[in-house]
C-alpha positions in Angstrom: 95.5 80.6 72.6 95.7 81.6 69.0 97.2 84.0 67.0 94.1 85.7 66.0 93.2 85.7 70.1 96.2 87.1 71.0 95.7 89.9 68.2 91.9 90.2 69.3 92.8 90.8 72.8 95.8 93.2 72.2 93.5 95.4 70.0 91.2 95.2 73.1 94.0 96.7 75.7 95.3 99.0 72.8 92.1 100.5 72.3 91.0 100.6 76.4 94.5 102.6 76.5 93.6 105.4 73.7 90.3 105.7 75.4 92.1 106.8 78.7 94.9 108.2 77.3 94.1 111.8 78.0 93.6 110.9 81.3 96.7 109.2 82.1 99.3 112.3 80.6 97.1 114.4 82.9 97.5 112.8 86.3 101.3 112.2 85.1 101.0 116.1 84.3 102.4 114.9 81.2 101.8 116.9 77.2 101.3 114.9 74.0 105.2 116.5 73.1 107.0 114.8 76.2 105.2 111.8 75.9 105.8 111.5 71.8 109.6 112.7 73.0 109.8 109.4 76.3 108.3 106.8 73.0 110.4 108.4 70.0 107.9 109.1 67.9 106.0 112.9 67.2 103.9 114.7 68.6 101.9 113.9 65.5 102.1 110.3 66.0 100.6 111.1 69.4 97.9 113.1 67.9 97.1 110.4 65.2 96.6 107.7 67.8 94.5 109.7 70.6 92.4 110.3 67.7 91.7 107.6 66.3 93.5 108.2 63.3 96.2 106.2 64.1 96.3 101.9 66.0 98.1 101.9 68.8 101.1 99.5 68.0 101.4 97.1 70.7 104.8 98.0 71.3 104.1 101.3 72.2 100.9 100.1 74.6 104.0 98.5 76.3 105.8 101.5 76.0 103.0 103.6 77.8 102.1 100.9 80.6 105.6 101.5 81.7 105.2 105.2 81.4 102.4 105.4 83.4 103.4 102.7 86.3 106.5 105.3 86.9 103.7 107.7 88.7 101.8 106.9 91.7 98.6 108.4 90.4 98.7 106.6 86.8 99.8 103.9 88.1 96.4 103.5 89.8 94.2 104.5 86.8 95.7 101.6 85.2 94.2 99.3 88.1 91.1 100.6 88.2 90.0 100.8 84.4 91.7 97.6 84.0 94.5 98.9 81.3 96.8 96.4 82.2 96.8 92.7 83.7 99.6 91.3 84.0 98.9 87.7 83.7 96.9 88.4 80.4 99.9 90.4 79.2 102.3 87.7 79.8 99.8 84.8 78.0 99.4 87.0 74.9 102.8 89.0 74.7 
């Protein structure tokens, strides 16, 4: 795989994460504040990204997967829309 693959298909699981995003800091009963506070960034860095205003870095995609697989019920969101593979993950990170 090449670089520009890799990039491609990080954009693709960066952008899949925004889109669910919302979802996830509400099954982890989780506010844009304690989430910008558990990734030390703002809570304006939060706001930028879950609007679109803002790319997801891939470090913080990382960041969030392992945010989310601490709770049962975000955990599973990220199976079942497919947020995170982990053998992808590994080829491309």
């Amino acid at each position: 795989m090449n670089k520009e693959e890799r990039k491609c298909i990080q954009k693709h699981y960066a952008d899949k994460m925004i889109d669910y995003l919302p979802m996830l800091r509400a099954a982890t009963k989780i506010t844009q504040n304690q989430l910008a506070k558990k990734l030390d960034v703002t809570r304006s860095t939060m706001v930028a990204i879950e609007s679109r205003k803002r790319p997801l870095q891939w470090y913080m995609y990382l960041a969030l997967v392992l945010v989310f697989r601490q709770n049962d019920d975000s955990s599973k969101m990220l199976d079942s829309f497919e947020l995170f593979d982990a053998k992808v993950i590994k080829d491309i990170t």
